[in-house]
C-alpha positions in Angstrom: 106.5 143.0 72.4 110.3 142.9 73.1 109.7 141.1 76.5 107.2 138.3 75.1 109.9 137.9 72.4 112.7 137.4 74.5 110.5 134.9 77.2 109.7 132.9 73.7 113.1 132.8 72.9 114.4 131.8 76.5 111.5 129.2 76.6 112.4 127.6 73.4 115.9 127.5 74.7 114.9 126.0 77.7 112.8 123.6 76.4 115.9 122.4 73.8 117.9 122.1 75.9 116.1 119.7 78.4 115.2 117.7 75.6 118.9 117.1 74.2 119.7 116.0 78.6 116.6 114.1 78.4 117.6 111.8 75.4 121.3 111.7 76.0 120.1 110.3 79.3 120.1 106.6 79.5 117.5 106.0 82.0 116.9 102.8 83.3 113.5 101.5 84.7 113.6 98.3 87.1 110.5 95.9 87.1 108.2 97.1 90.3 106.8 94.0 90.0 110.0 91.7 90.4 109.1 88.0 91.7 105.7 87.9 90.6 104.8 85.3 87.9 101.3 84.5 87.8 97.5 86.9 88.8 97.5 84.9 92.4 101.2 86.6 93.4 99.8 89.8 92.0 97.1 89.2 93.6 98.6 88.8 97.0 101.1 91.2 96.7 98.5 94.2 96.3 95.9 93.1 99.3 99.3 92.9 101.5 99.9 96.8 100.4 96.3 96.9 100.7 96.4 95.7 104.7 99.4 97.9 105.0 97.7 100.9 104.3 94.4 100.4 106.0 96.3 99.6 109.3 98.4 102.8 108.8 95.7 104.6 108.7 93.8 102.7 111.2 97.0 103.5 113.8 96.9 107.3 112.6 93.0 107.1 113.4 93.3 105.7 116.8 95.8 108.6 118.0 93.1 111.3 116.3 90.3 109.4 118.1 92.3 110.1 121.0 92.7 113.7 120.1 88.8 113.5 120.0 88.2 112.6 123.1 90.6 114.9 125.0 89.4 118.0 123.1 85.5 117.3 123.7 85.6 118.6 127.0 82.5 116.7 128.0 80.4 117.7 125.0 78.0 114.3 124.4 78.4 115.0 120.8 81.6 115.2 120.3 82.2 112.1 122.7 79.8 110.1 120.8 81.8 111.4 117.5 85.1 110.3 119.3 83.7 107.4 119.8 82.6 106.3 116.3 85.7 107.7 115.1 87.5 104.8 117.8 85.1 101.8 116.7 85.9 102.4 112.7 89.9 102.7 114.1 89.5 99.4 115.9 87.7 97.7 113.0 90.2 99.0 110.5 93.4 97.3 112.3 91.2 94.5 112.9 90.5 94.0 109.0 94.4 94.4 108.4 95.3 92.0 110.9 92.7 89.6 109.2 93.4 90.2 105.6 96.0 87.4 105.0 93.3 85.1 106.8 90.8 86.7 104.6 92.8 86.3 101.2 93.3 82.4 102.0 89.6 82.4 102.2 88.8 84.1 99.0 91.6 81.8 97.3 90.1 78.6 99.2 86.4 79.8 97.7 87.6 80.2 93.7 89.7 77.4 94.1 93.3 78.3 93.5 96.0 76.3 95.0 97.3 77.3 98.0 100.0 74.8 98.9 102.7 76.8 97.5 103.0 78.7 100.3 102.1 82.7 101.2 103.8 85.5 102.6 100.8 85.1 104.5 
C-alpha cells in the first residue's frame, strides 16, 4: 500500500510538472508545406517523395538481390528467387526515374496547365 501510494504521488508529480514545462514552452511549428499554393504543387511535391522513396528502396533491393545471388550457391531456387528479386529492383528505379515523365502525363490527361514550369 505504502509503495503504490508513494509511485501515485511521484507520478502525479511527474506528470505536473511536465505539464507546467510543456505550457510555459512556446513552441513553434513551421509550415511543412512552405511554397505550395494550389493541389497540382501538392500534388507534385508528394509523387517527387513518392519517386524518392521507391528508388531508395529499389537501390537497397538491387544490393540484396546481389546478396541473393552470392548466397545461393547454385541452388536453382534460390537463383530464380534472386532473380525476381533483381527484375522488381530494376523496374522499381525504372518507375522512379520515369515518374516526373509519368506525372506530366497524368497532368497532360486531366488537363491542368503545365506551362508553369515543374521541378520536373
Amino acid at each position: 500500500m505504502k509503495k503504490e501510494f508513494i509511485f501515485l504521488l511521484a507520478l502525479i508529480v511527474l506528470f505536473t510538472f511536465g505539464v507546467t514545462v510543456f505550457v510555459q514552452a512556446q513552441i513553434v511549428l513551421t509550415n511543412p508545406l512552405q511554397g505550395i499554393n494550389n493541389f497540382e504543387q501538392l500534388f507534385t511535391k508528394i509523387s517527387e517523395g513518392i519517386a524518392l522513396l521507391v528508388g531508395s528502396l529499389s537501390a537497397i533491393m538491387l544490393i540484396v538481390a546481389g546478396g541473393m545471388f552470392l548466397l545461393s550457391a547454385g541452388n536453382p531456387t534460390q537463383v530464380g528467387n534472386a532473380k525476381k528479386a533483381l527484375t522488381y529492383a530494376i523496374i522499381g528505379i525504372v518507375v522512379s526515374l520515369l515518374a516526373g515523365s509519368l506525372i506530366l502525363i497524368i497532368k497532360e490527361i486531366i488537363g491542368v496547365n503545365t506551362s508553369g514550369g515543374g521541378d520536373f
